[in-house]
TIDREN-451483 format. One record per atom (N, C-alpha, C, O): atom name; residue in one letter; x, y, z; residue number from 1. Coordinates in pm, 1 decimal. Each point is the difference from the previous one (the first is absolute). Layout:
CA/A/X/Y/Z/NUM;
...
# end
This chain:
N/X/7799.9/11079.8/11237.1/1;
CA/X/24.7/-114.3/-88.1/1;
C/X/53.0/53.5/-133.1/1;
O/X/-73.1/66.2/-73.8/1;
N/X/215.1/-97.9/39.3/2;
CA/X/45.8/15.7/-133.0/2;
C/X/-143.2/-27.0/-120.8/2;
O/X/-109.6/-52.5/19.6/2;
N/X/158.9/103.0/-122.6/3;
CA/X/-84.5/-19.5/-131.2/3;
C/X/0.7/-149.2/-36.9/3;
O/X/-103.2/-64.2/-20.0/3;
N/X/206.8/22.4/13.8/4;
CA/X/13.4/-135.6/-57.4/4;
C/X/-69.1/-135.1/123.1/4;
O/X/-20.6/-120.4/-15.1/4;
N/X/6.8/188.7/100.9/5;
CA/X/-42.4/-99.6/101.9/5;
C/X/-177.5/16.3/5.8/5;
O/X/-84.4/-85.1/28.0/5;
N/X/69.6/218.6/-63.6/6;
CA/X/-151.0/44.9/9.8/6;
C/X/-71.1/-54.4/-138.7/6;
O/X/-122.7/-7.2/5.9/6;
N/X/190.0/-35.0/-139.8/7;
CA/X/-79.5/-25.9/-102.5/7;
C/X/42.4/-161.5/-11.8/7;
O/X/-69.8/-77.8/-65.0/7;
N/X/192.2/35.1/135.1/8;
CA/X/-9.9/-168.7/20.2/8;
C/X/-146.1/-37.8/78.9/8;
O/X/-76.8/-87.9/-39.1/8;
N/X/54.3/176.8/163.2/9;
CA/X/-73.7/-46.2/97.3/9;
C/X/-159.8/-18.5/-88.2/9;
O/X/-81.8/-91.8/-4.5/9;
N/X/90.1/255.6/-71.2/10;
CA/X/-135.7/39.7/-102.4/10;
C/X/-44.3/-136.0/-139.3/10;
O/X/-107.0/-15.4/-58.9/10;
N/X/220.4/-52.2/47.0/11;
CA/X/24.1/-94.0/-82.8/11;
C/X/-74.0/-132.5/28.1/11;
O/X/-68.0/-76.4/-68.5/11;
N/X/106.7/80.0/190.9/12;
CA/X/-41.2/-183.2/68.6/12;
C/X/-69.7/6.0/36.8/12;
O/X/-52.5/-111.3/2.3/12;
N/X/-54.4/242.6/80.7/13;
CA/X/-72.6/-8.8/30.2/13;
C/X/-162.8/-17.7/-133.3/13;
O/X/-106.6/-61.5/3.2/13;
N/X/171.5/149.8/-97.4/14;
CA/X/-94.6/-38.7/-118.8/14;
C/X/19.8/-94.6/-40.3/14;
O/X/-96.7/-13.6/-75.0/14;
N/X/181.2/-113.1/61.2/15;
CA/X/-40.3/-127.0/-34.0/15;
C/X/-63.0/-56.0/99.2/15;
O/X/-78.4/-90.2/-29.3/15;
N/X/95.3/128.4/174.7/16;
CA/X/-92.4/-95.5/108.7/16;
C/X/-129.0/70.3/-59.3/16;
O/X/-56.4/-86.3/-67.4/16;
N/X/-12.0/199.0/62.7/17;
CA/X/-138.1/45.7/-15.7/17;
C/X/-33.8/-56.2/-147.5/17;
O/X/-108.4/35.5/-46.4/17;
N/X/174.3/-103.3/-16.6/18;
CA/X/-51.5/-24.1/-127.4/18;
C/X/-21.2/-143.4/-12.1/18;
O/X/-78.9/-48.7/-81.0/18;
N/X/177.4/-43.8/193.3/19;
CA/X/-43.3/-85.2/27.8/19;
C/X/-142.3/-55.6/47.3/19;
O/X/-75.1/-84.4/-48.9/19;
N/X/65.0/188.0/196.4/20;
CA/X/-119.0/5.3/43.4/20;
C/X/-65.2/13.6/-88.0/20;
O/X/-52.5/-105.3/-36.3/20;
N/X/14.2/237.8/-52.5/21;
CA/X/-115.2/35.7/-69.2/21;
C/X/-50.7/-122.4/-110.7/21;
O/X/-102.6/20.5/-64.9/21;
N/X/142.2/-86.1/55.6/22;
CA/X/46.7/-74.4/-144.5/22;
C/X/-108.9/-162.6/81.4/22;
O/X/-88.7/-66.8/-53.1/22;
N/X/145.5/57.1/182.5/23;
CA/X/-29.5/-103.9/108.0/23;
C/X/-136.7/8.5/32.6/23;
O/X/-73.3/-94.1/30.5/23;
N/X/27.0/284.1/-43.9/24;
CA/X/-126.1/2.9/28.5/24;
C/X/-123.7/3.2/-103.8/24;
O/X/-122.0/-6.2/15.7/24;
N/X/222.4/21.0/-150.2/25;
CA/X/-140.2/-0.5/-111.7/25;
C/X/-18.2/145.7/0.8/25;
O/X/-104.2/11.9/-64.4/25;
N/X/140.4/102.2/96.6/26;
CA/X/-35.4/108.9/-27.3/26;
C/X/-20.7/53.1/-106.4/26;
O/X/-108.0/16.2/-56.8/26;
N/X/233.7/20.2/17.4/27;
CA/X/-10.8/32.4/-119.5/27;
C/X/144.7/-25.5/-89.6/27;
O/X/93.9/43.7/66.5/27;
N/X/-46.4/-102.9/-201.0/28;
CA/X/110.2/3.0/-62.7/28;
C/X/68.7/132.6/-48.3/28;
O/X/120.8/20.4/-11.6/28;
N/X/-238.9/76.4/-17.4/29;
CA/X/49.4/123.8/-27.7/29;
C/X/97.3/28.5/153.8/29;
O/X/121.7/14.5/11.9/29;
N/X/-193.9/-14.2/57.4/30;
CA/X/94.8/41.9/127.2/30;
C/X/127.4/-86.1/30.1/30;
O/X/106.1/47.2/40.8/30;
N/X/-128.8/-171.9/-64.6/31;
CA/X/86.1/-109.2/32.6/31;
C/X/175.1/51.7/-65.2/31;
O/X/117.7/5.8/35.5/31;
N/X/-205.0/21.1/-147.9/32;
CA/X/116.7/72.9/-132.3/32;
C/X/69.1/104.9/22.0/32;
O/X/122.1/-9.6/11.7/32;
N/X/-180.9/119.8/-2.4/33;
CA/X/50.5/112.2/92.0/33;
C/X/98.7/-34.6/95.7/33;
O/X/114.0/45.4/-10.0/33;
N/X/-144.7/-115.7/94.8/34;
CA/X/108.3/-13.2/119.2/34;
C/X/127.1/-90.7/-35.1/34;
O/X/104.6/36.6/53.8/34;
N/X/-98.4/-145.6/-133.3/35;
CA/X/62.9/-24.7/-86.4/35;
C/X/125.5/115.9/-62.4/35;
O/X/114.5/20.5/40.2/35;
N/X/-191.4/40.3/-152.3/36;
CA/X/61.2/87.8/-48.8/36;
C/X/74.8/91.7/91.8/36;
O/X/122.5/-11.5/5.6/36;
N/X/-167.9/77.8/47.7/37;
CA/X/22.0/118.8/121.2/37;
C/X/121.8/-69.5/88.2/37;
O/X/79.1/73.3/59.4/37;
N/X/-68.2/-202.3/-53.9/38;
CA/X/67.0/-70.5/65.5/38;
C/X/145.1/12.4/-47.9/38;
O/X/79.3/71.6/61.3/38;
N/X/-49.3/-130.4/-154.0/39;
CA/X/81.0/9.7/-151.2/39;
C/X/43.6/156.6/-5.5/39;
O/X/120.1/24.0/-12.5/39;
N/X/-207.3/77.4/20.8/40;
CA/X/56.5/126.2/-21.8/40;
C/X/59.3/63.3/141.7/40;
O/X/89.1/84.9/-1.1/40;
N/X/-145.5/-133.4/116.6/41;
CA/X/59.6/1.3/67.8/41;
C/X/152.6/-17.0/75.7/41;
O/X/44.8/66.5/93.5/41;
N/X/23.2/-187.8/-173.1/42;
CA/X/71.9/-110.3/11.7/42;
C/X/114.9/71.4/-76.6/42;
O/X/111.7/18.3/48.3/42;
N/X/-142.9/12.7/-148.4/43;
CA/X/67.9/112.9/-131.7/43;
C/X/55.4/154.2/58.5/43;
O/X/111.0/48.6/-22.1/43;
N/X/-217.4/9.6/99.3/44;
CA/X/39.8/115.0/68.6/44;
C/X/100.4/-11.6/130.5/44;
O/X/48.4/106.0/39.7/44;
N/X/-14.6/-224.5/28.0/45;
CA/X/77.9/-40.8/89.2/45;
C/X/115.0/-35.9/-61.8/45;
O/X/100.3/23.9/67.2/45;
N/X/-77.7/-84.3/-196.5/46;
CA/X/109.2/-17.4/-26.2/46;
C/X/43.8/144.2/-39.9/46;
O/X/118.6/24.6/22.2/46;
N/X/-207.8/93.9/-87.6/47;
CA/X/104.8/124.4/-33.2/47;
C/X/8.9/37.7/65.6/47;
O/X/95.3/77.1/-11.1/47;
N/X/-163.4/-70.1/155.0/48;
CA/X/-4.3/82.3/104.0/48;
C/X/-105.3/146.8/-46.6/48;
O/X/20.9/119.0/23.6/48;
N/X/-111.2/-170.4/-80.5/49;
CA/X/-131.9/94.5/-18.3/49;
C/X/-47.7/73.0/159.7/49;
O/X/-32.5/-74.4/92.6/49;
N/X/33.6/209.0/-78.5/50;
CA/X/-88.3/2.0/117.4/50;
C/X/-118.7/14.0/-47.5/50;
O/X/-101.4/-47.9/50.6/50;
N/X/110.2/155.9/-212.9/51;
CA/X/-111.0/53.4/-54.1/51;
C/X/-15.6/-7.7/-164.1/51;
O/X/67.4/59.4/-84.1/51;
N/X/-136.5/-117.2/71.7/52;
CA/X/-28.7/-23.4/-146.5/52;
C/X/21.2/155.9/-91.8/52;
O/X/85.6/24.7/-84.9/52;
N/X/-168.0/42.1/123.8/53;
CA/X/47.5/116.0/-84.0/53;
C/X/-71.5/3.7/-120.5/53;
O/X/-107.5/-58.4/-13.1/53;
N/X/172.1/137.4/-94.1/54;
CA/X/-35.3/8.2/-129.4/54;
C/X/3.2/-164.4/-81.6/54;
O/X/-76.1/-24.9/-93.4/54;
N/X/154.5/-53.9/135.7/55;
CA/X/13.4/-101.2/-33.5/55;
C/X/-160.0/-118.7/-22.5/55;
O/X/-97.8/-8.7/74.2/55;
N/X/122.1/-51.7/-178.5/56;
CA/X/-105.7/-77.2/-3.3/56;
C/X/11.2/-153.4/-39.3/56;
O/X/51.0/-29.7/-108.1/56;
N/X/-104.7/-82.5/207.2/57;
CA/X/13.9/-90.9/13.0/57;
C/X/44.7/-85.0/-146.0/57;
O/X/70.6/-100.7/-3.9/57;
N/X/-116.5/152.9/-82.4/58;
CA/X/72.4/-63.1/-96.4/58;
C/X/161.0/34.1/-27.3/58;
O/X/72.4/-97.1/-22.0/58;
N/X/-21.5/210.3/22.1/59;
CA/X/102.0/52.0/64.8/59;
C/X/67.6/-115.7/58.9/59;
O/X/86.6/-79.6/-36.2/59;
N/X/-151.3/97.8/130.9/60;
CA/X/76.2/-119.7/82.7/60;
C/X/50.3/-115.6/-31.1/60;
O/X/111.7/-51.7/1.8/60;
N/X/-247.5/13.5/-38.7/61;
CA/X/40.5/-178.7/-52.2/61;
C/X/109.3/8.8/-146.8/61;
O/X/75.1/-84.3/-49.2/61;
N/X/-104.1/211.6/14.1/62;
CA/X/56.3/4.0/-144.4/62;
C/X/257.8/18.9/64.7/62;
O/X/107.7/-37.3/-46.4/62;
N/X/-135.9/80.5/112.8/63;
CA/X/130.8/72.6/102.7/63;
C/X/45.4/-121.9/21.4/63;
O/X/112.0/-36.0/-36.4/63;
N/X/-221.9/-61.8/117.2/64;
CA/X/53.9/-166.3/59.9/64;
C/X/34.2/-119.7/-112.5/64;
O/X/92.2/-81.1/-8.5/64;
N/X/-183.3/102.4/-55.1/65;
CA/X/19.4/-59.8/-137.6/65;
C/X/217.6/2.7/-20.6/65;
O/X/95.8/-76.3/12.3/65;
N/X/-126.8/220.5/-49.4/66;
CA/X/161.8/13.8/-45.5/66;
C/X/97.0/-3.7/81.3/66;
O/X/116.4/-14.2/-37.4/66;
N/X/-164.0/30.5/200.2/67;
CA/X/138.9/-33.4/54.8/67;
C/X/-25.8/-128.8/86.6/67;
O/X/74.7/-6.0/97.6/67;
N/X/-170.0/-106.6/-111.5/68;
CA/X/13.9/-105.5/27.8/68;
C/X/-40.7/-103.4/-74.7/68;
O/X/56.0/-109.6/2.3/68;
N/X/-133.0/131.2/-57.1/69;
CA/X/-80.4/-126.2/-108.7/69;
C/X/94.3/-39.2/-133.0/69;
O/X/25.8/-116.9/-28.6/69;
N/X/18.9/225.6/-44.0/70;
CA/X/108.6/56.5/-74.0/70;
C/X/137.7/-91.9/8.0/70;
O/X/62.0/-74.5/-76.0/70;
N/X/-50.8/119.6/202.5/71;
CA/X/136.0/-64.3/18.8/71;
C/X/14.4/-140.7/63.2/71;
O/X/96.8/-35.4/67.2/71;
N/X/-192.2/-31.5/-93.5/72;
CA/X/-39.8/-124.8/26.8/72;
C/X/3.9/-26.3/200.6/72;
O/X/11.1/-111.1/52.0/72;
N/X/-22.9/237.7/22.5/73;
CA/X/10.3/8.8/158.8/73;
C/X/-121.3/-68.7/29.4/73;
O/X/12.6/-62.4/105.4/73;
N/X/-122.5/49.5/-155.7/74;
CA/X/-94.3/-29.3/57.0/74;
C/X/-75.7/-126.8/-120.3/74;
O/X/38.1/-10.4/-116.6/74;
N/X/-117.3/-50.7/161.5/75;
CA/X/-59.0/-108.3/-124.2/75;
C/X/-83.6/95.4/-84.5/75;
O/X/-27.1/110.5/47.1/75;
N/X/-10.0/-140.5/-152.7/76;
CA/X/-114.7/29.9/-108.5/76;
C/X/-143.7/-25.8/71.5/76;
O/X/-53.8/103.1/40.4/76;
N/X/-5.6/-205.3/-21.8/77;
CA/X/-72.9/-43.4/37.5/77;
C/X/-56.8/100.6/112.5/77;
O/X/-121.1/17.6/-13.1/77;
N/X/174.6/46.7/111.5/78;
CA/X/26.9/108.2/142.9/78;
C/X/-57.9/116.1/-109.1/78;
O/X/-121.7/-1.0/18.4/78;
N/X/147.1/81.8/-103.6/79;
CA/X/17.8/93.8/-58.8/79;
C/X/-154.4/-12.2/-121.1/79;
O/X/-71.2/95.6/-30.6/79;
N/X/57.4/-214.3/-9.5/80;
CA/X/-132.7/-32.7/-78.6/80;
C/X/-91.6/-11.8/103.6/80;
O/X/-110.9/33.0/-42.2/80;
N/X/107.4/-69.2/173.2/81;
CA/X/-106.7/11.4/67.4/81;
C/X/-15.4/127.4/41.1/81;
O/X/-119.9/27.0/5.3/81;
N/X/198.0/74.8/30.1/82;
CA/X/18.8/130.7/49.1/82;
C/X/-107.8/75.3/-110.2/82;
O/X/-107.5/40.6/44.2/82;
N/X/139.2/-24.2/-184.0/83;
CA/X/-25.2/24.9/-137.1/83;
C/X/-173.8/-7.7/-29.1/83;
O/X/-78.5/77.8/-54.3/83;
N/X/59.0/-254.1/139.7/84;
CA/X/-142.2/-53.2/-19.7/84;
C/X/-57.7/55.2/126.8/84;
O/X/-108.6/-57.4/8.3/84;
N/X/121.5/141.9/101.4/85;
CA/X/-75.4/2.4/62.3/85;
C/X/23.0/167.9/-23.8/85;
O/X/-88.6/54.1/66.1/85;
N/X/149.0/21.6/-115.2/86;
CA/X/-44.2/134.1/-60.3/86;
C/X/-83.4/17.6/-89.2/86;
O/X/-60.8/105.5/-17.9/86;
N/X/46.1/-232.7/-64.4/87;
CA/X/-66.3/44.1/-111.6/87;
C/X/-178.2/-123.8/44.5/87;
O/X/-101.2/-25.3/-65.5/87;
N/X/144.6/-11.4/189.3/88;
CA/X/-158.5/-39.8/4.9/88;
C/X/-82.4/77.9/117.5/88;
O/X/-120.2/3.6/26.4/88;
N/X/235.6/57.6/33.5/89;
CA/X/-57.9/62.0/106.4/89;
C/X/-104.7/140.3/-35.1/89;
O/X/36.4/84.7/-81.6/89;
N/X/-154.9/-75.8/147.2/90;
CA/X/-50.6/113.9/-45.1/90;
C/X/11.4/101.2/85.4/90;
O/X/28.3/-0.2/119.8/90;
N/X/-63.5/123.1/-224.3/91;
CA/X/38.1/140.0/45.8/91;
C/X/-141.0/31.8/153.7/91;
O/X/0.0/78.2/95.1/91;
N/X/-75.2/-158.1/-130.9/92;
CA/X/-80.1/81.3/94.8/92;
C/X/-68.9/-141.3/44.9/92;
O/X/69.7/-99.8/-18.0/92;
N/X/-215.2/79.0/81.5/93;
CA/X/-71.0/-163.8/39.7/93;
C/X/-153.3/46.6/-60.5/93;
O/X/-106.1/-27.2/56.3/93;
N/X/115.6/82.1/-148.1/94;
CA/X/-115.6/26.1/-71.0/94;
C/X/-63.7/-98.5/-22.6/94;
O/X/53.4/-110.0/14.6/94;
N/X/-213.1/123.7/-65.5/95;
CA/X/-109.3/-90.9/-45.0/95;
C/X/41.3/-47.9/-147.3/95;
O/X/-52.4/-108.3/-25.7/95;
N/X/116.0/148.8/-57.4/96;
CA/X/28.0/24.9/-150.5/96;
C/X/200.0/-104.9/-2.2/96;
O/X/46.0/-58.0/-98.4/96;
N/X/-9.1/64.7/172.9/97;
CA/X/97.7/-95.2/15.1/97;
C/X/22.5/-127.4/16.7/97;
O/X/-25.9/-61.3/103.6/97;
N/X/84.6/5.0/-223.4/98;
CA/X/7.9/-144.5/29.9/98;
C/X/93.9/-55.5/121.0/98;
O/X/117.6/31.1/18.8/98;
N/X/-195.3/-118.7/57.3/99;
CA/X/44.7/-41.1/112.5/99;
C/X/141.4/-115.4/-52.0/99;
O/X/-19.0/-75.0/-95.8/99;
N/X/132.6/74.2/158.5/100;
CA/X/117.6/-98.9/-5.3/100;
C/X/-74.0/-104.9/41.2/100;
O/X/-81.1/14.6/91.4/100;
N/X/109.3/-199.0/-187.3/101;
CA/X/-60.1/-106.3/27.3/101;
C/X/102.9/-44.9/147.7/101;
O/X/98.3/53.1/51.6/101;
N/X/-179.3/-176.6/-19.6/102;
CA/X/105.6/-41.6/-1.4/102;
C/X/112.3/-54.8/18.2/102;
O/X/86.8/16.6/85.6/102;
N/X/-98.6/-106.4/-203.1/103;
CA/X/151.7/-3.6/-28.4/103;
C/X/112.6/86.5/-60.8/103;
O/X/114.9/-29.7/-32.7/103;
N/X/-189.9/156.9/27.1/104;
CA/X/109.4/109.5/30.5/104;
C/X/34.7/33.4/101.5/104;
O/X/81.6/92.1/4.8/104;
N/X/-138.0/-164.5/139.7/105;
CA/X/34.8/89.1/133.0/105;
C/X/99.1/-173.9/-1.4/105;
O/X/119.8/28.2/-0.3/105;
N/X/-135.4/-147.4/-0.3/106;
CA/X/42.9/-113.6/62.2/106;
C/X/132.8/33.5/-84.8/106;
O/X/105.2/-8.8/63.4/106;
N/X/-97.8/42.1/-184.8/107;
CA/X/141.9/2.4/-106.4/107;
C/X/74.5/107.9/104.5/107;
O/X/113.8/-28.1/37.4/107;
N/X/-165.9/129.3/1.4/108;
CA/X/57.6/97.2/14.5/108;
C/X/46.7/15.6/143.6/108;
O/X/89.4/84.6/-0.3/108;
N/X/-107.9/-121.9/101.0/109;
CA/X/-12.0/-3.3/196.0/109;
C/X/105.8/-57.1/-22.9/109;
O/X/88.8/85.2/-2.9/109;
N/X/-34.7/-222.7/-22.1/110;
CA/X/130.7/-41.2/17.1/110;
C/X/76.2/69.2/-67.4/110;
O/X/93.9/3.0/79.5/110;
N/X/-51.6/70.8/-186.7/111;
CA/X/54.4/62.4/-72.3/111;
C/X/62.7/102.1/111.9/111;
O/X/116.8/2.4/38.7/111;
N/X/-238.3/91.2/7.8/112;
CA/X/13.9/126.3/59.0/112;
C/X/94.6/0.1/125.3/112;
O/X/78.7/89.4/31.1/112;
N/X/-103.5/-214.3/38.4/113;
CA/X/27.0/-49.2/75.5/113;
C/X/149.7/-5.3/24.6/113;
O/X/62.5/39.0/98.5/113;
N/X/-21.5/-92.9/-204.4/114;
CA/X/131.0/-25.2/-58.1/114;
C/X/80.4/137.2/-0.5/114;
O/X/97.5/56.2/49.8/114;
N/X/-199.2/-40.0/-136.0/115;
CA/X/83.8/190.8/-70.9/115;
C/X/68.3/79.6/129.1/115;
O/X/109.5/53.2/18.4/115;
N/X/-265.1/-77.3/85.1/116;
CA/X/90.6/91.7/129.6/116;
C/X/105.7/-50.1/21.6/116;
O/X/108.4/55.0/-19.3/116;
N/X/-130.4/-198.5/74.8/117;
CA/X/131.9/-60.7/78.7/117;
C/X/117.3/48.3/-58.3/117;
O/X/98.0/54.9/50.4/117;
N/X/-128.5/-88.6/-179.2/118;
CA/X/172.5/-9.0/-51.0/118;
C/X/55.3/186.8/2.9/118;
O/X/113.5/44.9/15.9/118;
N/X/-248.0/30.4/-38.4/119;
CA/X/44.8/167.5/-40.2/119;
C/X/53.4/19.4/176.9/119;
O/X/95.4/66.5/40.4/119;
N/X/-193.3/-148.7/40.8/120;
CA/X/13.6/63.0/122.1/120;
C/X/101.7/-38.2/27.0/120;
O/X/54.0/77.9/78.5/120;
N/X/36.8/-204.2/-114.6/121;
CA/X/162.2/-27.2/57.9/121;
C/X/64.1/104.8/-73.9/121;
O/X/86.2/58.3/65.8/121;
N/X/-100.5/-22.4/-167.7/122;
CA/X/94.5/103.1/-57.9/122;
C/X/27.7/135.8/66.9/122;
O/X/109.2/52.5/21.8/122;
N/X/-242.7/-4.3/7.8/123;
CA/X/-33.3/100.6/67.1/123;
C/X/102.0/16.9/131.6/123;
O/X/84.4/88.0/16.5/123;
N/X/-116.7/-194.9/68.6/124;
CA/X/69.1/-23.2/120.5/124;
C/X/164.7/31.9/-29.9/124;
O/X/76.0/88.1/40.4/124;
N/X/-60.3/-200.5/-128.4/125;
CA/X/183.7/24.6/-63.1/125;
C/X/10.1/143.2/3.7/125;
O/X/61.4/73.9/77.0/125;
N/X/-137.8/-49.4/-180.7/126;
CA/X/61.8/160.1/-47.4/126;
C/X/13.7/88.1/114.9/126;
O/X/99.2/70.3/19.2/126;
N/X/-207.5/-75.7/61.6/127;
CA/X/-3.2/99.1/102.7/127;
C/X/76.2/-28.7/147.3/127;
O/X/-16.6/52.9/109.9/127;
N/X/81.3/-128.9/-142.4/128;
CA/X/117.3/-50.7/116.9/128;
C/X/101.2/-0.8/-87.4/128;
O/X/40.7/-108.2/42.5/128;
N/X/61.4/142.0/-155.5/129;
CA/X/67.6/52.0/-22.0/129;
C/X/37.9/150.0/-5.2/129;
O/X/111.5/34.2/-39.2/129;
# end
């Protein structure tokens, strides 16, 4: 499986598990995570990431920012949710971490949702040219 097909697949499948998780009351910290992870996923298919590398996710979003958000390719709104779920997502599922409410997970699932679709048609384009 190409790269771009392996982190589309890595993509959708973390919004279905975040769906679920979210469905089951588990937990939002986790809910969030998969979310996020989703989104970064989605991002590495459009560069054709196999391997993150030295690179760091802010990196990233900071890279997408300028060659899509920038140039008006993608909405604002796509790019502020991307933004809000780096900066709510936590580093670890510690006892000492504030859990995402929420209506940070309900603001944010359709958002994410979105973000793939539209990164994942791009993705597709690019990689069939």
């Amino acid at each position: 499986m190409d790269v771009v097909k392996k982190r589309i697949k890595q993509a959708e499948e973390s919004i279905s598990e975040a769906e679920y998780i979210y469905g089951e009351n588990v937990s939002n910290i986790a809910v969030m995570t998969k979310l996020y992870q989703a989104m970064v996923y989605i991002i590495t298919a459009l560069y054709k990431i196999r391997d993150i590398g030295g690179l760091t996710h802010l990196d990233l979003i900071e890279r997408f920012e300028r060659e899509y958000s920038r140039k008006g390719l993608i909405d604002t709104r796509l790019l502020k949710a991307l933004r809000h779920a780096y900066n709510v997502t936590p580093e670890c599922d510690c006892d000492h971490m504030k859990q995402p409410e929420d209506k940070d997970i309900e603001m944010l699932l359709p958002l994410a949702k979105e973000f793939v679709g539209k990164i994942k048609n791009e993705s597709v384009q690019a990689n069939d040219s």
